[in-house]
N, C-alpha and C positions, 0 to 999 in steps of 0.2 A: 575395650574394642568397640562395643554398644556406640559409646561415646562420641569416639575419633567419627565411626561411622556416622552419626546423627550431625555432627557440627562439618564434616564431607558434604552431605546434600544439603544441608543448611548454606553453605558456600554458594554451590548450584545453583541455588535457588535463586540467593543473591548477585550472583555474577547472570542471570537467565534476564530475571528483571530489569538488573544494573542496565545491559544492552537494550532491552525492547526499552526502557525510557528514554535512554539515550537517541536510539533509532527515532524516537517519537518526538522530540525536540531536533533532532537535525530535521525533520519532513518539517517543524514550524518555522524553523528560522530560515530556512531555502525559501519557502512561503514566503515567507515578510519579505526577503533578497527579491521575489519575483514579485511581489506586489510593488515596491518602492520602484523595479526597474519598467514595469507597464505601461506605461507615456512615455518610456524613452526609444524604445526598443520592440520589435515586434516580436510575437510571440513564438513564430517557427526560429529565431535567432534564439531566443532561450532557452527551444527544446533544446538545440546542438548543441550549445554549451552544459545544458541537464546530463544532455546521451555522452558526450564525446568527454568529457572532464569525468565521469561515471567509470573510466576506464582506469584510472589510475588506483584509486581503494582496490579495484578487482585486481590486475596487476598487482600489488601488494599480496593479497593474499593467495595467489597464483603462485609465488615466489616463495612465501611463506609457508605454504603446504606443501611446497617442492614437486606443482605438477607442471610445472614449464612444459613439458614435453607429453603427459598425459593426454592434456585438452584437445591434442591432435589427434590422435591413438582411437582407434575403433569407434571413426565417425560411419553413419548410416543414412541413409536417404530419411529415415522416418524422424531419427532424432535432428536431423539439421531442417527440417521442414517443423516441427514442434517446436523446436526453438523459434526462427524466425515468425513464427505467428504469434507466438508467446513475447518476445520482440516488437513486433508491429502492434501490440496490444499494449505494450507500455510504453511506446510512443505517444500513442494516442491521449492513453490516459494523460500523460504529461500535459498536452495540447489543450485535451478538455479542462484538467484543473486549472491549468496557466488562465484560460480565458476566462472560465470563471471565479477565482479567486480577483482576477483584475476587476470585474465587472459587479462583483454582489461583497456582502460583507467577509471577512475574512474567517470568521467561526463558522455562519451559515453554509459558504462552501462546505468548507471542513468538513463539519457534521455530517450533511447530507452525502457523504462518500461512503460513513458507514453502510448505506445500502449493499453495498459487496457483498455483508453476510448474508443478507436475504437471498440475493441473488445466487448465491454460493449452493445453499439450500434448493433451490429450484433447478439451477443446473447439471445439480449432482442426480436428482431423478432422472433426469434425458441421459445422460450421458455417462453415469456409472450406476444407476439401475439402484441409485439408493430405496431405499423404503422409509419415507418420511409419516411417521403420528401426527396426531392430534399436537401432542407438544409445539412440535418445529411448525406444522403448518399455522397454528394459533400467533406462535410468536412472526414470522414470516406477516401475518395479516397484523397483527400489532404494529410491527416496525413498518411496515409501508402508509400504515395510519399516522406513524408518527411524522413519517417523511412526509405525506399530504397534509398533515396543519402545517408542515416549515414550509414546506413550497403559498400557503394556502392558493392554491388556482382560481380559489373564487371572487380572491378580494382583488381590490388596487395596489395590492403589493406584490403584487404575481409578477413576477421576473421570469423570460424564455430562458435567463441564461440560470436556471436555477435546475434545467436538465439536464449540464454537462455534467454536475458533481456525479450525476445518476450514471451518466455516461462511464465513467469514473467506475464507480461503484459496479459495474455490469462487467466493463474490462477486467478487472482485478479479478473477479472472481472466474469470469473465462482462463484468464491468465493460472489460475489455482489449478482450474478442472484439467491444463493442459498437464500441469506437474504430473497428473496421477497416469499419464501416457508414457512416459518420457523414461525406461525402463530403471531400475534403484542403482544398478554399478555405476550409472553416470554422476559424476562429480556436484556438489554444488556450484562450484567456480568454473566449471566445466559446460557446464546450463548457464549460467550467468552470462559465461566470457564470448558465446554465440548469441545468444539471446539480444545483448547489449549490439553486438556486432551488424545484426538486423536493424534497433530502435537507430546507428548510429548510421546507418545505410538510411533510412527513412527517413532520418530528420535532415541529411543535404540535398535527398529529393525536395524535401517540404520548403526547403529554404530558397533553393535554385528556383522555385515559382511564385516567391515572393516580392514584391515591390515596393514593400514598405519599410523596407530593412535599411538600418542607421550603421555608417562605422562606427567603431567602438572612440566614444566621448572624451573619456578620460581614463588614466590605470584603475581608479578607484573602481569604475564601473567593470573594466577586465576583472579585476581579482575580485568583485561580487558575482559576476558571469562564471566564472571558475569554478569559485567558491558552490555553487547553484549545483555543478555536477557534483565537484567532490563530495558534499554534506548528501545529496541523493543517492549516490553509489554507495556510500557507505552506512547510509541507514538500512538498504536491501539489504548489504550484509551481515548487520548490528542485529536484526528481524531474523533473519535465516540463521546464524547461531543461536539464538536467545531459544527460537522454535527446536531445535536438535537437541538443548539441553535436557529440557525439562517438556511436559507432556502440553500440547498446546491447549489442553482444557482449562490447565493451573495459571495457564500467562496470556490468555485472551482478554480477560477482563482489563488486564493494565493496558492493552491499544485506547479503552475507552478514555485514558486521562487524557487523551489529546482532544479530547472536547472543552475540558476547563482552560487543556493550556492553549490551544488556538484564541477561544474567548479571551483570555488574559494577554494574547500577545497583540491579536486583533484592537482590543482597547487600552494597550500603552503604545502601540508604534502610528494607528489610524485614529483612533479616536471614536471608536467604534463599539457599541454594546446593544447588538441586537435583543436584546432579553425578551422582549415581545413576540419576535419572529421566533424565534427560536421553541420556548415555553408554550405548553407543555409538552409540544412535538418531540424534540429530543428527550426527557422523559422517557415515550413508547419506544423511539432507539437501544435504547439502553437496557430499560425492562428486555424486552425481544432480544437483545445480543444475549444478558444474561439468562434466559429459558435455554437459548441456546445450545450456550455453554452447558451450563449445568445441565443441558438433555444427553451432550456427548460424553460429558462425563459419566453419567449413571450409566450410559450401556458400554462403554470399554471397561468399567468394574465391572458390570452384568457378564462379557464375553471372556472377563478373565476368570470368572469364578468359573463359566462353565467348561472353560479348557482347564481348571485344576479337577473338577467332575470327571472330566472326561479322560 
């Protein structure tokens, strides 16, 4: 029984990861979709197709969880207001990385998004009354050292558009802090399928005040437009199971292999290998995510031993 039980979560584990890599290569290759369509196309025409094709994976697992009719069911002023903020924040985010992944190299974006977790750390003091050590604040001052050798601000390679990744990085983690509002009986897909409903409300504002917007070239380019939300949709929700499985102390560390795979996708589809810009900035990223982790890990064994105490 030992056994069956051991090679059970062994499964878990593997089906936890299986997704968050997965989820981590659909966010590179929608990248490269959005880098290759950047001179063609403008960039509030991308978000829509990002938001509005995002709907079809949700839909999917709407149907497959069998809550067609739930997602309606004991809405509130507070949760449809948390949603579309939550919404209007990964609009954004789309926006800012779109422009900056066009504009700088395609790893350097990347990279510089990990800022999230710092940010995640800091806004959980305001806003859920965390109590941050020595640990998280050391790492927190780490990883922003790391981010300011990648940006370096002081040299000739200083790029303005090397703050949207940040921009980035700041939303996501807003977007997190609002999760911990948003009460537990609410649905994953339920949050999602509002959430989305906002980003997809936002993005035909954004477009309706655009002027630079191209009709669609060829089908080739539609079904890379498409393709742009479906792979985005379905990475939220590849991420969002992968985190319910297993404890997200155990599967944070694998978000970071989307630094090698950006760099490796960055330099076979661009032509592109920052190693300079990057080194040894990303390095303190990394270091810092990993304090992180490994800090949240020791206090949820800390807090579980002391509810067996207690």
């Amino acid at each position: 029984m030992k056994n069956s039980s051991v090679k059970s979560n062994s499964r878990i584990v593997y089906l936890s990861v299986g997704s968050m890599l997965l989820g981590v290569l659909f966010i590179d290759i929608y990248g490269i979709i959005v880098k290759f369509l950047g001179d063609t196309y403008s960039t509030n025409q991308m978000v829509l197709f990002r938001n509005l094709f995002a709907i079809i994976p949700l839909l999917a697992l709407i149907f497959y969880t069998n809550e067609n009719l739930k997602i309606f069911k004991n809405l509130t002023k507070k949760f449809i207001i948390l949603c579309f903020i939550r919404g209007f924040c990964f609009l954004f985010m789309n926006v800012f990385y779109f422009i900056a992944i066009n504009n700088m190299d395609f790893a350097t974006a990347s990279t510089l998004t990990f800022s999230a977790t710092f940010f995640i750390v800091i806004l959980s003091i305001f806003f859920l009354n965390d109590k941050v050590g020595i640990y998280r604040w050391s790492a927190v001052i780490i990883g922003f050292l790391g981010v300011a050798m990648i940006m370096k601000p002081t040299s000739d390679i200083f790029s303005y558009y090397s703050i949207y990744p940040l921009m980035v990085g700041f939303l996501y983690a807003v977007a997190i802090i609002i999760l911990k509002f948003i009460p537990k009986y609410n649905s994953t897909a339920k949050i999602q399928f509002y959430s989305l409903i906002a980003s997809i409300f936002g993005a035909v504002i954004l477009l309706a005040i655009t002027f630079d917007n191209k009709f669609i070239q060829s089908y080739k380019d539609l079904l890379m437009l498409v393709s742009i939300g479906i792979l985005g949709g379905a990475a939220g929700i590849l991420f969002i199971f992968s985190y319910r499985l297993i404890e997200a102390s155990k599967l944070a560390v694998f978000e970071y292999l989307a630094i090698p795979s950006s760099f490796f996708l960055g330099w076979l589809f661009f032509n592109e290998a920052p190693i300079d810009q990057l080194f040894p900035g990303v390095l303190g990223i990394i270091f810092a995510g990993m304090i992180i982790i490994w800090r949240d890990k020791k206090k949820k064994r800390a807090f579980k031993v002391s509810k067996k105490v207690h």
